[in-house]
PQR file of N, CA, C, O and H, with PARSE charges and radii, in Angstrom:
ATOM      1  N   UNK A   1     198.160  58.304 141.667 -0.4000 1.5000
ATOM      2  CA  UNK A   1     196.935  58.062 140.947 -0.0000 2.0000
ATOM      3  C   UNK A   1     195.828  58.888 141.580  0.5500 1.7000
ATOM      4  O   UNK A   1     195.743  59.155 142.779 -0.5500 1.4000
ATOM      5  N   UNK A   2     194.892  59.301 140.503 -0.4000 1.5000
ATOM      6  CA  UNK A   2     194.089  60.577 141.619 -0.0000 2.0000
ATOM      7  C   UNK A   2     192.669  59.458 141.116  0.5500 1.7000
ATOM      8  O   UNK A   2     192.793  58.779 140.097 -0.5500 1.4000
ATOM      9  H   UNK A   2     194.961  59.084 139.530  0.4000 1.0000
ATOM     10  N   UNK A   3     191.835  59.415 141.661 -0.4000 1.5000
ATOM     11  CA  UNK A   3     190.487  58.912 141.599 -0.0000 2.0000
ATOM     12  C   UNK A   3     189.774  59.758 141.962  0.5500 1.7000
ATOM     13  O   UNK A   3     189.770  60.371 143.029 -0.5500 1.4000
ATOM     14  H   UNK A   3     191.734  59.967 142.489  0.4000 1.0000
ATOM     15  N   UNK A   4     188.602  59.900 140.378 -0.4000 1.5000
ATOM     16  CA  UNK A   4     187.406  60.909 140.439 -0.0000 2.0000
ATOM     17  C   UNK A   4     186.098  60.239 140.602  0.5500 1.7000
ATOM     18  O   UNK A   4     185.638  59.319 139.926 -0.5500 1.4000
ATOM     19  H   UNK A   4     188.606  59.402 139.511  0.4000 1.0000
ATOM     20  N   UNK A   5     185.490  60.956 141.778 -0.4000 1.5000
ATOM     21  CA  UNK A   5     184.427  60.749 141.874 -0.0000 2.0000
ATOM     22  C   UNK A   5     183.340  61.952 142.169  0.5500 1.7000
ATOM     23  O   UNK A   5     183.752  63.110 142.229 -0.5500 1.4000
ATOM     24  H   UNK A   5     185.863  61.703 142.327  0.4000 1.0000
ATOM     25  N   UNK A   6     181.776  61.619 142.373 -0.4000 1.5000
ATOM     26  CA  UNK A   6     181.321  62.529 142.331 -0.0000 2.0000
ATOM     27  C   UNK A   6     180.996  64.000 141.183  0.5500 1.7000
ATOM     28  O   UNK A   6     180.499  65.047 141.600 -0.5500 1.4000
ATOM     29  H   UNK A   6     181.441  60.678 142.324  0.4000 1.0000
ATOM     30  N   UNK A   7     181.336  63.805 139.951 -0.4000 1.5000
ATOM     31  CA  UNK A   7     181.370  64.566 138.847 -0.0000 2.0000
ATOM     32  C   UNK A   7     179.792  64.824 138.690  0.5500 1.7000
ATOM     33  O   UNK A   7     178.960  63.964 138.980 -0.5500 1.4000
ATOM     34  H   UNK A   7     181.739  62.955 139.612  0.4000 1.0000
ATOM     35  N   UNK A   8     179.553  65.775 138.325 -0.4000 1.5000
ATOM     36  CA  UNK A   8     177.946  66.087 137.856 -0.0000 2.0000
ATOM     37  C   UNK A   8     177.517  65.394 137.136  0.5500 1.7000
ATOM     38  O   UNK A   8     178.095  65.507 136.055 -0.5500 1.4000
ATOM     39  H   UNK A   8     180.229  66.473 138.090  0.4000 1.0000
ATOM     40  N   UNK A   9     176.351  64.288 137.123 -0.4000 1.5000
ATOM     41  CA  UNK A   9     175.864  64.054 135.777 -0.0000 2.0000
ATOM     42  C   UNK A   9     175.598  64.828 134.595  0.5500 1.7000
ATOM     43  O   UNK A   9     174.656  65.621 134.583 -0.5500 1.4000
ATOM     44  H   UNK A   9     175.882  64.196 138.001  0.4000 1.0000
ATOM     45  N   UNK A  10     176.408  64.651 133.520 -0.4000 1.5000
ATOM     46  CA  UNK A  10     176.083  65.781 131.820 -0.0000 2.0000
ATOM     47  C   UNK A  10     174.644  64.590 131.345  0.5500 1.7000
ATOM     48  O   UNK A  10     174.534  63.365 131.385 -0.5500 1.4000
ATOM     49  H   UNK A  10     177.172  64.007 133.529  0.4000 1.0000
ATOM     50  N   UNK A  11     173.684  65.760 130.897 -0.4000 1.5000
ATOM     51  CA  UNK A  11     172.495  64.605 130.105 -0.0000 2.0000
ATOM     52  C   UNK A  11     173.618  64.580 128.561  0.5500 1.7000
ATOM     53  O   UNK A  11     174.431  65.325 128.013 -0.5500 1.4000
ATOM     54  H   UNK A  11     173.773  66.755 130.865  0.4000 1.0000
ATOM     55  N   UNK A  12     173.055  63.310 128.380 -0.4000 1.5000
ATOM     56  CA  UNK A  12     173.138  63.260 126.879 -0.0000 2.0000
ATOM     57  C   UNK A  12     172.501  63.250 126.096  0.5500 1.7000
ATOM     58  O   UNK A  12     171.514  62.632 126.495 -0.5500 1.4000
ATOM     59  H   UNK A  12     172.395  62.706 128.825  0.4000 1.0000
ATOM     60  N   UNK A  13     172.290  63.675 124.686 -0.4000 1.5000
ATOM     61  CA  UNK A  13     171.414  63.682 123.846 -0.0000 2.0000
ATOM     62  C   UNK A  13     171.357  62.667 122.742  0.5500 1.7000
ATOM     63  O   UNK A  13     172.479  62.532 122.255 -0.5500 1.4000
ATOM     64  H   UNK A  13     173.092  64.177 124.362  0.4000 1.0000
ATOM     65  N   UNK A  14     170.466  61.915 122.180 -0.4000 1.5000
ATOM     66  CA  UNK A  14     170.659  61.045 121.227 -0.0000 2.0000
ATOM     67  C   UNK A  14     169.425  59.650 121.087  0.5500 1.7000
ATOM     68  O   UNK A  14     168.217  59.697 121.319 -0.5500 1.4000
ATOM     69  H   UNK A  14     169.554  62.025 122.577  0.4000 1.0000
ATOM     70  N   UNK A  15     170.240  58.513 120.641 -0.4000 1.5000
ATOM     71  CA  UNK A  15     169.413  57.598 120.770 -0.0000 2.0000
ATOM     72  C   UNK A  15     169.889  56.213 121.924  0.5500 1.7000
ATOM     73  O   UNK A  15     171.051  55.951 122.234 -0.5500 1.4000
ATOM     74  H   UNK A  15     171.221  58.475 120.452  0.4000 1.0000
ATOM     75  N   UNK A  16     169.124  55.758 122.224 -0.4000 1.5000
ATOM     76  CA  UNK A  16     169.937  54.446 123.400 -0.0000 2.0000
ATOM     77  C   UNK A  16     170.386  53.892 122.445  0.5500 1.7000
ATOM     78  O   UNK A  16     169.867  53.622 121.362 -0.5500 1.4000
ATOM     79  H   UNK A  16     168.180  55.971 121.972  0.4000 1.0000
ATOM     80  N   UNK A  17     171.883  53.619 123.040 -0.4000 1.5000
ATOM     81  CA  UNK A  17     172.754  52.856 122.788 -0.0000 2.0000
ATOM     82  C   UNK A  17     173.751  53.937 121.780  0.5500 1.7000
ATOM     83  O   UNK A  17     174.735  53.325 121.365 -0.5500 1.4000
ATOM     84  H   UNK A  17     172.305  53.839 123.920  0.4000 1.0000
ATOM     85  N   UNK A  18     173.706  55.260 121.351 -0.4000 1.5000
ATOM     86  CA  UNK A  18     174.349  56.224 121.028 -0.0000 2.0000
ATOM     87  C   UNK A  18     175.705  56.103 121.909  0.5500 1.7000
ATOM     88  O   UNK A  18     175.788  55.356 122.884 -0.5500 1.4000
ATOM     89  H   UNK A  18     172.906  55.758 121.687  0.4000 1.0000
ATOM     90  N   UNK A  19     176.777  56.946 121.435 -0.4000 1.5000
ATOM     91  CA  UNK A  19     178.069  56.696 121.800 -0.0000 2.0000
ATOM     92  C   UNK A  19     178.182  58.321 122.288  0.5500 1.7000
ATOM     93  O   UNK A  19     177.761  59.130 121.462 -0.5500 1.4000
ATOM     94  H   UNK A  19     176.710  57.553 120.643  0.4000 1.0000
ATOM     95  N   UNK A  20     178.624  58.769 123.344 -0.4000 1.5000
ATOM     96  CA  UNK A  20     178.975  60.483 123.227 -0.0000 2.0000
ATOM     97  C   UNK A  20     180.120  60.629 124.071  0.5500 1.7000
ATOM     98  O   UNK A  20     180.404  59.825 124.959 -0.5500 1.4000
ATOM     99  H   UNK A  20     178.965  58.111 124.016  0.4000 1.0000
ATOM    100  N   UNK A  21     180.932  61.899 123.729 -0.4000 1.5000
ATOM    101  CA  UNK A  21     182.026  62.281 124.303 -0.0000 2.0000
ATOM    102  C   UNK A  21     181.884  63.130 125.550  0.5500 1.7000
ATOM    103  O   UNK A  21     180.864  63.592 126.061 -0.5500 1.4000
ATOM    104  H   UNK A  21     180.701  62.552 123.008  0.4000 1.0000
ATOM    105  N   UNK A  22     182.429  63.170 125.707 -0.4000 1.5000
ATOM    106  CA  UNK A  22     182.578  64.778 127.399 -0.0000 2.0000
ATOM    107  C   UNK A  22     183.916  65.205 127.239  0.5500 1.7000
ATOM    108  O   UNK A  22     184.739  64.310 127.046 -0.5500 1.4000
ATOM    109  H   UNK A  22     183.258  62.795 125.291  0.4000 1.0000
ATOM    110  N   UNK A  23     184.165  65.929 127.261 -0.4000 1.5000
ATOM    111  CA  UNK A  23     185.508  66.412 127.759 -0.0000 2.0000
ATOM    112  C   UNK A  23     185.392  67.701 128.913  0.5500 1.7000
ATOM    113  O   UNK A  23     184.701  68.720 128.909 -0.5500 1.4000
ATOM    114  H   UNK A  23     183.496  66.656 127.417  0.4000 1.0000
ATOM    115  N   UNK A  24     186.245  67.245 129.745 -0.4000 1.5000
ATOM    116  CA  UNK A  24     186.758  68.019 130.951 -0.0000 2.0000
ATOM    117  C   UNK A  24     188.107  68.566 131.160  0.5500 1.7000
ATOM    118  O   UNK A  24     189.225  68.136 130.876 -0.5500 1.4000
ATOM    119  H   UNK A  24     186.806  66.417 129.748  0.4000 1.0000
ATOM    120  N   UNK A  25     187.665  69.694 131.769 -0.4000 1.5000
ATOM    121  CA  UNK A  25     188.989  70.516 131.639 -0.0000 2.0000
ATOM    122  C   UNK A  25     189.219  70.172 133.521  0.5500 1.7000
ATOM    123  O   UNK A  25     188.224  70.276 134.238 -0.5500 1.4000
ATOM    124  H   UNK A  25     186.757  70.043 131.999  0.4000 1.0000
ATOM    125  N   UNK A  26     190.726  69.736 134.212 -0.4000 1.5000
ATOM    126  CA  UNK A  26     191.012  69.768 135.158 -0.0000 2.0000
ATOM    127  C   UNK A  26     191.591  70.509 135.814  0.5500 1.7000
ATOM    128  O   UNK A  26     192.494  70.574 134.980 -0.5500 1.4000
ATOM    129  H   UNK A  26     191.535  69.651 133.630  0.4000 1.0000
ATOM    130  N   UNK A  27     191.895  71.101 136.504 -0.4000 1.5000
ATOM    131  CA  UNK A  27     192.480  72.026 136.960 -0.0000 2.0000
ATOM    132  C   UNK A  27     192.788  71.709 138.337  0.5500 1.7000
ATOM    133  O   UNK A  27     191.833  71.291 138.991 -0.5500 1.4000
ATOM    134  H   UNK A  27     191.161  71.049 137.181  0.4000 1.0000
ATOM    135  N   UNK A  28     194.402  71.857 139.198 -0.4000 1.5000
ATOM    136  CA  UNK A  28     195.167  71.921 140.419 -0.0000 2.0000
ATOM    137  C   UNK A  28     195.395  73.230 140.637  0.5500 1.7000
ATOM    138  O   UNK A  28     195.020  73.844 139.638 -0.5500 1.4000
ATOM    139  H   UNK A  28     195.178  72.197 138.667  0.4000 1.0000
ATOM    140  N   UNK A  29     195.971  74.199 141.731 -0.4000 1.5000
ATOM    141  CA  UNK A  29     196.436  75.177 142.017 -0.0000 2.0000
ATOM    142  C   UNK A  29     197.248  74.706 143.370  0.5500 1.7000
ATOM    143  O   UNK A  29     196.572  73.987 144.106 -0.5500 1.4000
ATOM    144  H   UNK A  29     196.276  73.700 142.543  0.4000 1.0000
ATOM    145  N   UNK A  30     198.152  74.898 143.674 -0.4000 1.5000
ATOM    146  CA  UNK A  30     198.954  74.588 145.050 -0.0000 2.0000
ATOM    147  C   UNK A  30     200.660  75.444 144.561  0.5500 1.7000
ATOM    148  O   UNK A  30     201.082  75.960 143.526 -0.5500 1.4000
ATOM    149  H   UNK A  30     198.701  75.482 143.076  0.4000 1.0000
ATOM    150  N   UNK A  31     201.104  75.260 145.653 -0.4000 1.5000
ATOM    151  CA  UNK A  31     202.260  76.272 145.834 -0.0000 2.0000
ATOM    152  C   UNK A  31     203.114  75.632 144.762  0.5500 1.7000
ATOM    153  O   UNK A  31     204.153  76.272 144.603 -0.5500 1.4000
ATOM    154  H   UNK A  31     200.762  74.841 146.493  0.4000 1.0000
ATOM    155  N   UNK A  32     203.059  75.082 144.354 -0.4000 1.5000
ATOM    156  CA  UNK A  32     204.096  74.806 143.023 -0.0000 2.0000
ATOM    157  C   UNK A  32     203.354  75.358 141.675  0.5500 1.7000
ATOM    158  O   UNK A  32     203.909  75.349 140.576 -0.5500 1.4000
ATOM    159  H   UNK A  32     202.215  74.562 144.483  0.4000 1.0000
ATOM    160  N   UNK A  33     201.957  75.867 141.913 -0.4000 1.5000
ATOM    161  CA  UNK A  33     201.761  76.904 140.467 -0.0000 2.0000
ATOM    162  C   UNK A  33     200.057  76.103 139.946  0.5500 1.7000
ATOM    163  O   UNK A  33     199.393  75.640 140.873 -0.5500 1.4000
ATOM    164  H   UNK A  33     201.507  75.874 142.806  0.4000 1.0000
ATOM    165  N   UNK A  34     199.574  76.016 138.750 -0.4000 1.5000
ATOM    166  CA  UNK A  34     198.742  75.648 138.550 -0.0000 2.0000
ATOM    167  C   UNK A  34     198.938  74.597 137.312  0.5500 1.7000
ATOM    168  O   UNK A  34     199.517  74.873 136.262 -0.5500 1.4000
ATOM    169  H   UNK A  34     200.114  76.393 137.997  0.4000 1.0000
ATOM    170  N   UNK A  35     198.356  73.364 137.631 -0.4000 1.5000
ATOM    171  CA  UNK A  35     198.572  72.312 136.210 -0.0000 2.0000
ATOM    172  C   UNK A  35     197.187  71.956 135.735  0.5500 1.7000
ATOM    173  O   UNK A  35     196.377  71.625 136.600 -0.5500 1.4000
ATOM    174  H   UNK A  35     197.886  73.140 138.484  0.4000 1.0000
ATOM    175  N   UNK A  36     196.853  71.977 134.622 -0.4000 1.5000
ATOM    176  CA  UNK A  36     196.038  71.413 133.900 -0.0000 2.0000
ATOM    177  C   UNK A  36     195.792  69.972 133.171  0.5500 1.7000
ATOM    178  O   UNK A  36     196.514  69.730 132.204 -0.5500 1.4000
ATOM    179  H   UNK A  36     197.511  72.247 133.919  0.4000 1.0000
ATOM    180  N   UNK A  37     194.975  69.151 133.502 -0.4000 1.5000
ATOM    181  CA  UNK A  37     195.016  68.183 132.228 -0.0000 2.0000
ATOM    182  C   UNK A  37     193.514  67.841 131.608  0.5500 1.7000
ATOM    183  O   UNK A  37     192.560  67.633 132.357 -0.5500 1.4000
ATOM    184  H   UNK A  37     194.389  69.348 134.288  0.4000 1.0000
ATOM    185  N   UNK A  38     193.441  67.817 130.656 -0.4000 1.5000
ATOM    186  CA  UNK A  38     192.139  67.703 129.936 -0.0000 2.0000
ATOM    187  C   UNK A  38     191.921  65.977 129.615  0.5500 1.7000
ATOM    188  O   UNK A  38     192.708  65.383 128.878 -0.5500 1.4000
ATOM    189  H   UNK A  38     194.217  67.987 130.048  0.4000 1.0000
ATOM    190  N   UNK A  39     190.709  65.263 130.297 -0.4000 1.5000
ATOM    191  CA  UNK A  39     189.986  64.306 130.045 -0.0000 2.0000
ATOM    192  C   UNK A  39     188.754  64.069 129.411  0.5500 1.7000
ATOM    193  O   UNK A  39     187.712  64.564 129.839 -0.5500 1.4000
ATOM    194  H   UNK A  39     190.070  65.745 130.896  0.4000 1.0000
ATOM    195  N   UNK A  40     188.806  63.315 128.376 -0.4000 1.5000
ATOM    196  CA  UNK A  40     188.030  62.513 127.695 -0.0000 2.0000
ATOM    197  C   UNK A  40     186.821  61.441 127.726  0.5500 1.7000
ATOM    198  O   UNK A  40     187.201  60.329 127.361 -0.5500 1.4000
ATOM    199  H   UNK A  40     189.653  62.913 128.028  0.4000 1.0000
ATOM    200  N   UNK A  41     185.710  61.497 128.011 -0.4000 1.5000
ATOM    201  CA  UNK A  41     185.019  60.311 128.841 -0.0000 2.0000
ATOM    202  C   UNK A  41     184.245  60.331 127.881  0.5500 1.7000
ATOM    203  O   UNK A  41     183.679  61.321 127.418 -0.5500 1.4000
ATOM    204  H   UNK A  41     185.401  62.401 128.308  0.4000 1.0000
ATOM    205  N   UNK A  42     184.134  58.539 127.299 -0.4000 1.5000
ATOM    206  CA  UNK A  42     182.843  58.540 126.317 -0.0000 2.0000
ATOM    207  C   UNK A  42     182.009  57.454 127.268  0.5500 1.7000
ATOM    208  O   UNK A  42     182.410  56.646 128.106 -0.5500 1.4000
ATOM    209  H   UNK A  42     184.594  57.735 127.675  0.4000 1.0000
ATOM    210  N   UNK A  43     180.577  57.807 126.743 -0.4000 1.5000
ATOM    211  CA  UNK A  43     179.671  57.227 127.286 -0.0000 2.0000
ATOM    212  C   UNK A  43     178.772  56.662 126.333  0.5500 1.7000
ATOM    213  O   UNK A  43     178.718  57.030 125.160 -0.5500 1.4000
ATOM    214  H   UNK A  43     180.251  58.463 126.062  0.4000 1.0000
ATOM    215  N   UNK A  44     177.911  55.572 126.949 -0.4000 1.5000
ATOM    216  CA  UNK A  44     176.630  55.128 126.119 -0.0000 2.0000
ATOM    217  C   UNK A  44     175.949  55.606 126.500  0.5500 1.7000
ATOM    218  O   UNK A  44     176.018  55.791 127.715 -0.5500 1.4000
ATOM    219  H   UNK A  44     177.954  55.273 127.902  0.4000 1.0000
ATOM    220  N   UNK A  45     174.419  56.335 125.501 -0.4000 1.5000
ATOM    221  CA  UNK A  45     173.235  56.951 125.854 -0.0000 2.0000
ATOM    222  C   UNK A  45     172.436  55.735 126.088  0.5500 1.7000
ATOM    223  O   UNK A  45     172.429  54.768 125.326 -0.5500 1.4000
ATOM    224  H   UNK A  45     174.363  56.185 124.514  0.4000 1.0000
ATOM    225  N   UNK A  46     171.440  55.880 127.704 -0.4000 1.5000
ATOM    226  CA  UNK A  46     170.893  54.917 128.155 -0.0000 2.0000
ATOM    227  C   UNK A  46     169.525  55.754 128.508  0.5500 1.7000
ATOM    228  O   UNK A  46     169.526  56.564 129.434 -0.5500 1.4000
ATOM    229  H   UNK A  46     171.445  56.666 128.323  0.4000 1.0000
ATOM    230  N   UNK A  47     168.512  55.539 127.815 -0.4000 1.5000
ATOM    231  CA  UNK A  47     167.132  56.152 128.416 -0.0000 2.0000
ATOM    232  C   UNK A  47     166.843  55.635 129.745  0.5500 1.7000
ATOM    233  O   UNK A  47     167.170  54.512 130.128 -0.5500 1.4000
ATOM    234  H   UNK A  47     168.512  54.881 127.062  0.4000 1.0000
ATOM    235  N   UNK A  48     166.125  56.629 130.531 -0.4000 1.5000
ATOM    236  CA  UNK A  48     165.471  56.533 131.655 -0.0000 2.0000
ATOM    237  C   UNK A  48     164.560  57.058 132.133  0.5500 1.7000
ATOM    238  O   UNK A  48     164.529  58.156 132.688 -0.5500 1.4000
ATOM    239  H   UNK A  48     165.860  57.541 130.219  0.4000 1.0000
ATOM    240  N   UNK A  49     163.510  56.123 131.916 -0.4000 1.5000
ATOM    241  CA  UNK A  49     162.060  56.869 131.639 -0.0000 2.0000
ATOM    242  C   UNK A  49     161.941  57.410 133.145  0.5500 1.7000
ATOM    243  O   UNK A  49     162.828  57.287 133.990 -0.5500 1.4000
ATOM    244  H   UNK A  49     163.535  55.231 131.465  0.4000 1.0000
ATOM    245  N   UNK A  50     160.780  57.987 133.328 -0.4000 1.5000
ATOM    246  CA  UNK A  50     160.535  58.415 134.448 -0.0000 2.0000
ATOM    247  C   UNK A  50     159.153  57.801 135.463  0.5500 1.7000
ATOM    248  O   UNK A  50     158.074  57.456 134.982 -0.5500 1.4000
ATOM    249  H   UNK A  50     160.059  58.086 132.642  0.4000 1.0000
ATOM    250  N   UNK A  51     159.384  57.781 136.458 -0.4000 1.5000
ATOM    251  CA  UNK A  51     158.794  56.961 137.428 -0.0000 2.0000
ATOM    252  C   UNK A  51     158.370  57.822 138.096  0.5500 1.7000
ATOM    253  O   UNK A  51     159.065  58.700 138.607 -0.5500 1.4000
ATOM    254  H   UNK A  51     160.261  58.062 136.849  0.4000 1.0000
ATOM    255  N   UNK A  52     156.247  57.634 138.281 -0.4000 1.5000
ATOM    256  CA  UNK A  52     155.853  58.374 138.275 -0.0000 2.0000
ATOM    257  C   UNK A  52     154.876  57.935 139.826  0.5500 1.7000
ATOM    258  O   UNK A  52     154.073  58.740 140.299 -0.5500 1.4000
ATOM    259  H   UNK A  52     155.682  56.920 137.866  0.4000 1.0000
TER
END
């Protein structure tokens, strides 16, 4: 099992409580060659005003 952490926050665009996708492309390289797998992450758009 691999556990991701640390990923860049993507902004999202929309309205709060909007639904949005991401997709990520993964990528390994090690002596057995290079594997790929592509993930899917949906999120809720959550405003966050700014604090001033």
């Amino acid at each position: 099992m691999i556990t991701l952490s640390g990923l860049p926050a993507v902004p999202c665009s929309g309205a709060e409580g909007n639904m949005q996708k991401h997709t990520y492309l993964l990528t390994v390289r090690n002596a057995h060659g290079t594997q790929k797998k592509t993930i899917v992450v949906t999120v809720t758009v959550h405003e966050i005003r700014q604090v001033n």
